[in-house]
C-alpha positions in Angstrom: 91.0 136.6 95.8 90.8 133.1 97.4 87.4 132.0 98.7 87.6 130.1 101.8 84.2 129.0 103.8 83.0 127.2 106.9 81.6 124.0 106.8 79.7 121.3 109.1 82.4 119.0 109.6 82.0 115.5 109.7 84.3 114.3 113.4 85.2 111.6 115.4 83.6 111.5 119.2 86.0 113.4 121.2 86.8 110.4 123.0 87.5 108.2 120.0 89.7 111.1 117.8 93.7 108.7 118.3 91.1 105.5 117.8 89.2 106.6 114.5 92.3 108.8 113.0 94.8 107.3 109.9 97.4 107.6 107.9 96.2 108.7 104.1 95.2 105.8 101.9 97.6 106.9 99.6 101.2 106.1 101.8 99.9 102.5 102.5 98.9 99.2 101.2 96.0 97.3 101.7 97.9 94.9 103.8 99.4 97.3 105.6 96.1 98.6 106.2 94.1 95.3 107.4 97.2 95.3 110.3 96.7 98.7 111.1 93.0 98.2 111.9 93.4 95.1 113.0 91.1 95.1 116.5 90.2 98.8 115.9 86.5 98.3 114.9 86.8 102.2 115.3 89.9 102.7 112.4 89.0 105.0 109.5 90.6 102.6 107.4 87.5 100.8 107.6 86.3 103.8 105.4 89.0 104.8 103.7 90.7 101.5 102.8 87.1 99.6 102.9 88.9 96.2 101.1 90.1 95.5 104.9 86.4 94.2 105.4 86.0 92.4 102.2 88.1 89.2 101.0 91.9 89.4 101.0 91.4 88.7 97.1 89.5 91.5 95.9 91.0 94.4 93.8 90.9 97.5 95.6 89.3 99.0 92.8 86.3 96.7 92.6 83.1 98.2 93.4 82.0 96.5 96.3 85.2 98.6 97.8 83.3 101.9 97.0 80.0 100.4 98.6 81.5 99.2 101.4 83.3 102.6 102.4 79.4 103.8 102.2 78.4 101.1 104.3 80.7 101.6 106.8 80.8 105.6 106.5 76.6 105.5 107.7 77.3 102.5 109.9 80.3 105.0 111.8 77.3 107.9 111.9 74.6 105.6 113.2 77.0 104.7 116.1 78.0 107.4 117.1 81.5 107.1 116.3 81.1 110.1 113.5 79.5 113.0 114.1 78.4 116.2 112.1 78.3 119.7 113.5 75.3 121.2 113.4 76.8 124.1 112.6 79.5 125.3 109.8 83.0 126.2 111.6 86.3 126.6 110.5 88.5 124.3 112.3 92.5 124.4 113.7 95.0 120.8 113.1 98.1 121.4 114.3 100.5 118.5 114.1 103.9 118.8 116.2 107.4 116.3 115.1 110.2 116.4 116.9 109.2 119.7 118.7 107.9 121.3 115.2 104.6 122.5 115.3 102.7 123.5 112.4 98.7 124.4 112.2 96.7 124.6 109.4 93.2 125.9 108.9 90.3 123.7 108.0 87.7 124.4 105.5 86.1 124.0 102.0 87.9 125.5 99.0 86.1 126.3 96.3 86.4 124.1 93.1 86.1 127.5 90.9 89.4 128.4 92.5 90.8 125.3 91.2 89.7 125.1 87.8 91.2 129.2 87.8 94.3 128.2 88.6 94.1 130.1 92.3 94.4 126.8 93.9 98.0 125.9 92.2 99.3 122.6 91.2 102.7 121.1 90.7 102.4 117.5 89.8 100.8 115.0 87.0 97.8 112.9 87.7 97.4 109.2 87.2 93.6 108.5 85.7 92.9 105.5 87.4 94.0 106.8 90.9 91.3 109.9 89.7 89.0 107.2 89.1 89.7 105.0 92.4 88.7 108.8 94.8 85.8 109.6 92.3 84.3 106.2 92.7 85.1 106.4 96.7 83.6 110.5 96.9 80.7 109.6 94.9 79.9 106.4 97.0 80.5 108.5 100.3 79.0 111.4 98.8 81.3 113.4 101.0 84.9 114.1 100.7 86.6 111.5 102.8 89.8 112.9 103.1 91.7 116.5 103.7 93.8 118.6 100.3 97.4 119.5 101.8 97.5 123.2 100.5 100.4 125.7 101.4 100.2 129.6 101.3 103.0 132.4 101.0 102.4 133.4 105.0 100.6 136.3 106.2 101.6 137.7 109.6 98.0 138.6 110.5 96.1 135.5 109.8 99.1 133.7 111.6 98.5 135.9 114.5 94.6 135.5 114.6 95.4 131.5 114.6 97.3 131.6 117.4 95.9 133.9 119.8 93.1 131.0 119.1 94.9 128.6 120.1 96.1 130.3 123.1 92.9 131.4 124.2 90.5 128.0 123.5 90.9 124.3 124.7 91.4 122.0 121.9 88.5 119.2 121.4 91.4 116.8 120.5 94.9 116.0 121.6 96.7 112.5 121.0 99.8 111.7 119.7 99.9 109.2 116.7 102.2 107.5 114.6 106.0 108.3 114.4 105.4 110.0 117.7 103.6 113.0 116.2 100.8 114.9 118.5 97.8 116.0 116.5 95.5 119.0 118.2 92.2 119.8 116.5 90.1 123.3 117.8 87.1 124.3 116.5 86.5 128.2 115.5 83.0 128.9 116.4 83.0 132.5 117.1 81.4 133.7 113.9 83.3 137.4 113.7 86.5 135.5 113.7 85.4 133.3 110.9 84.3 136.7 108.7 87.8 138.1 109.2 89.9 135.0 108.4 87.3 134.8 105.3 88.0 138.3 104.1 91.7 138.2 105.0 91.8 135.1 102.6 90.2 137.5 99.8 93.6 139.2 99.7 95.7 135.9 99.6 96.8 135.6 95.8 96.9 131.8 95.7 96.9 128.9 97.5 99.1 125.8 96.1 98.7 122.6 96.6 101.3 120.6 99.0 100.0 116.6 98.9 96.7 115.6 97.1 96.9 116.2 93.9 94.6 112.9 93.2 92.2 113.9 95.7 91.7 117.2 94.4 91.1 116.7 90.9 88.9 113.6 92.2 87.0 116.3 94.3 86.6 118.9 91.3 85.6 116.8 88.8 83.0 115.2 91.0 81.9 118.9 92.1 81.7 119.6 87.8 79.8 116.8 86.9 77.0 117.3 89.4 76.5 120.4 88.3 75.9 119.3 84.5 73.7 116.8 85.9 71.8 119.2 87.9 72.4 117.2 90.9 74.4 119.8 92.9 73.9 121.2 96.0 75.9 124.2 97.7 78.5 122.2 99.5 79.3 119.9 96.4 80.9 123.7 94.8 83.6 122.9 97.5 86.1 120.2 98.8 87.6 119.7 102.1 90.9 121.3 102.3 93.8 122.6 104.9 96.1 125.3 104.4 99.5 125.6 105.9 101.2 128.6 106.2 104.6 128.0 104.0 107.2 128.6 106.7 106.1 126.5 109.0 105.8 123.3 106.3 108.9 120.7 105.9 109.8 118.6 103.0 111.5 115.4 103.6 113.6 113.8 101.1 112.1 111.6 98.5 114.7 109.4 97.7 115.3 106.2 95.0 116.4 102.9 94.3 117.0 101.0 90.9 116.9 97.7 89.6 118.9 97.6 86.6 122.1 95.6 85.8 124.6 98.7 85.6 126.8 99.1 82.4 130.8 98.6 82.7 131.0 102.0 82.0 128.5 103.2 84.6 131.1 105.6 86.8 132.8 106.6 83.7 129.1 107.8 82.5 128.2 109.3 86.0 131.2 111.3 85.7 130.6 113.1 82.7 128.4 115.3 85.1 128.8 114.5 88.7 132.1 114.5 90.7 132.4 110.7 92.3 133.6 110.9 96.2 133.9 108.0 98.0 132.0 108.1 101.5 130.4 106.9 104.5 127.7 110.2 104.0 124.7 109.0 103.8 122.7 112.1 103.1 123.1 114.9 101.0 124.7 118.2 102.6 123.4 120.7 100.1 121.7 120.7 96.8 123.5 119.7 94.3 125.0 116.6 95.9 123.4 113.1 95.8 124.2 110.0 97.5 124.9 106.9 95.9 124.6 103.4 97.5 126.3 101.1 95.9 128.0 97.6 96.6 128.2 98.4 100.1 129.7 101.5 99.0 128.1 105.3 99.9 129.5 108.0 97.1 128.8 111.7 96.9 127.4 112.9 93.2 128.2 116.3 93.0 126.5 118.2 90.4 129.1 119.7 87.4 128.7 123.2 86.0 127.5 122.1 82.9 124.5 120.6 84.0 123.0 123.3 86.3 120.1 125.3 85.6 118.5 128.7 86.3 115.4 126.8 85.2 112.5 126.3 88.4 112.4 122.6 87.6 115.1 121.4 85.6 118.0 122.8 88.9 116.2 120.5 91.1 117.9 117.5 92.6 115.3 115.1 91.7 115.9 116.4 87.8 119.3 116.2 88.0 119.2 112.8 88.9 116.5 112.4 86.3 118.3 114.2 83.3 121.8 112.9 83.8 121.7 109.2 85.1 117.9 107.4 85.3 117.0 108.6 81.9 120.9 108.5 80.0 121.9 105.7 81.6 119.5 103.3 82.9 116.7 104.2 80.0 114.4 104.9 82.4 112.1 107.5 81.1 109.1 107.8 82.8 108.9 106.3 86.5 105.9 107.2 87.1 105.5 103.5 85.5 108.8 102.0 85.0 108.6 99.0 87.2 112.5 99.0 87.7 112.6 102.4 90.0 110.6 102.5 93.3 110.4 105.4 95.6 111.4 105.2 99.9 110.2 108.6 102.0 112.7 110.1 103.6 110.8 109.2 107.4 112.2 105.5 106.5 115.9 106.6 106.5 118.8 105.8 104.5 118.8 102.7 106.5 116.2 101.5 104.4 117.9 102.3 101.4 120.9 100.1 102.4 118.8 97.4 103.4 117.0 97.4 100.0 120.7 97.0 98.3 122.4 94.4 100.3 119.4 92.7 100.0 119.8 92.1 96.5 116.3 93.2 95.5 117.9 96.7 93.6 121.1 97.2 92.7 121.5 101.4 93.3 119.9 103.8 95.7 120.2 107.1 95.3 119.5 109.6 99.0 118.6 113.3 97.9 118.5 116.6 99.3 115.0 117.9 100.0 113.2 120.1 97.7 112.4 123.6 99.5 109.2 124.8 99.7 110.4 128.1 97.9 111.2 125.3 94.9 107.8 123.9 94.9 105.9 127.4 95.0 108.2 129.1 92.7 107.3 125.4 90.0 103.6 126.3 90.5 103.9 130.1 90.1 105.8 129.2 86.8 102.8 126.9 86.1 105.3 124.3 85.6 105.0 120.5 86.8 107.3 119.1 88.7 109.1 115.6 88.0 106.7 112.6 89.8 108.0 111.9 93.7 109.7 115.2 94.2 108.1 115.9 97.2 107.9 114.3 100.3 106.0 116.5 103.1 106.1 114.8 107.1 104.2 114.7 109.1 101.2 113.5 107.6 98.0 115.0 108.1 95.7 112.1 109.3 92.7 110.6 108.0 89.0 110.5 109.6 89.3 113.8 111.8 87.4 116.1 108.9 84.9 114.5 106.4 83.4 117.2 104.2 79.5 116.4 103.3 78.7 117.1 99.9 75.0 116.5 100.6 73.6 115.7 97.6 72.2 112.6 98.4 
């Protein structure tokens, strides 16, 4: 049984949705951010990247940060810019690349569910990035930005989502960066919201795609306020949208290196990859990798002897992990190595070249993309997945749902 309920979402205006919406804090810098916004007084970055407003200088983990996203949060409210429904709904996103649509359901996810392992997990946390989203929740005291959850698919919630969609106007529709069009529509109709919450009883799990920070951010926040007796009945629950499976895709997440290779490097390689000499840039299949290198592209293809039955260890990302970053450039945990860096796949393996020839890494390394049958199969296993396995595009936008945790 997965609880799902309503909730009185915090909104843009209708006519300020494409003005107010952003890309997650978590895919940009703060510089990246401060351009973004730049003559956008009505940019959620202004809440969710608050350092944009502050001096260029300051940390983004320094507390005026936190107090500013407040500031700003109740300044967007007294405007107008915000609003909150006055009543609790679920709510539709659908987000459409390159002719693709997929729509996920809107609502609050119980933090019970989470700490029950009902609400699956497939990747390691970093504590200060906890820290940074507990500091920003508990300054807000709302939850400023959307969990990326995944379920197996169920024909007959599917059904009831579209025949919605079909049958209602949507209260937004823009398109956004990278071309994508974003459609929000609200389900007021209360019999359909009882249905979708009982259907959801017989749903075995819900896993989470992208958000992993955010979510134990969220729970931990929801925890403590209960042993401090400050809880109130929305602060039990975090903002959340679920994604039917099929409809989800993962994007490459791909690597470069800075490390002065050993003479030996291809003979080392090819104790468990097959070398071919390309102009390939991506992967075909799993089991191959690309290798940039000196103006060169070569195909790594996996060996036998290093394949695995095993849900993590037969994934690209560990393959590359096991057999070369680890072996042959010592690099053991990039999570904090400072010589391995991580390019999405919506850059291209035009970036990755460009990185090379550049001189600023000396290796990148294009993967296949991990399948969403991988990453549930991982969190079924209750295993973790290797850091930066996972790229998921398009991504859901900032500043179209704000959860209220009204405890203030």
């Amino acid at each position: 049984m997965v609880v799902i309920k309503p909730f009185k979402a915090i909104r843009p205006a209708k006519d300020l949705a494409a003005q107010v919406a952003a890309l997650p804090y978590d895919v940009i810098n703060s510089e990246e951010a401060r351009d973004l916004a730049a003559g956008n007084p009505y940019s959620y970055f202004h809440i969710d990247r608050a350092e944009i407003d502050l001096p260029k200088d300051i940390s983004s983990y320094d507390p005026m940060v936190y107090q500013k996203a407040a500031t700003n949060l109740a300044d967007f409210l007294a405007k107008g810019w915000l609003k909150k429904d006055a009543k609790p709904y679920f709510y539709l996103y659908q987000l459409t690349m390159n002719g693709r649509p997929q729509t996920g359901l809107a609502f609050s996810a119980s933090i019970d569910d989470y700490v029950n392992g009902k609400i699956k997990k497939h990747e390691f946390t970093r504590p200060e990035k906890e820290i940074d989203r507990i500091n920003h929740i508990k300054a807000c005291d709302a939850n400023t930005s959307p969990i990326f959850l995944a379920y197996r698919h169920e024909n007959k919630i599917q059904n009831i989502i579209k025949a919605w969609q079909e049958s209602h106007t949507p209260v937004y529709d823009f398109n956004s960066y990278h071309d994508v069009n974003h459609k929000v529509w609200v389900i007021d109709d209360e019999n359909i919201v009882t249905t979708l919450t009982t259907l959801f009883e017989e749903v075995p799990a819900l896993y989470i795609a992208d958000g992993h920070h955010r979510t134990e951010s969220a729970v931990k926040v929801g925890l403590e306020k209960r042993k401090q007796g400050t809880k109130s009945p929305e602060s039990d629950y975090f903002l959340a949208i679920v994604f039917p499976e099929n409809e989800l895709a993962i994007w490459e997440y791909n690597r470069v290196v800075n490390v002065a290779l050993p003479a030996d490097f291809f003979d080392q390689v090819a104790a468990s990859f097959t070398i071919t000499k390309t102009t390939q840039e991506k992967p075909a299949a799993p089991g191959q990798i690309q290798m940039y290198l000196s103006e060169q592209w070569y195909t790594l293809t996996a060996k036998e002897t290093i394949k695995s039955n095993d849900p993590v260890e037969h994934l690209d990302v560990s393959l590359l992990q096991n057999n070369i970053l680890a072996p042959i450039f010592g690099i053991k945990d990039v999570r904090t190595d400072q010589r391995i860096d991580f390019i999405g796949g919506i850059r291209g393996p035009e970036e990755l070249v460009k990185l090379v020839d550049s001189g600023a890494w000396q290796v990148a390394f294009s993967l296949y993309p991990t399948a969403m049958t991988d990453l549930l199969d991982v969190a079924d296993a209750g295993k973790i997945m290797p850091p930066k396995s996972t790229w998921f595009e398009p991504k859901l936008l900032s500043g179209l749902f704000l959860h209220d945790l009204e405890t203030k």
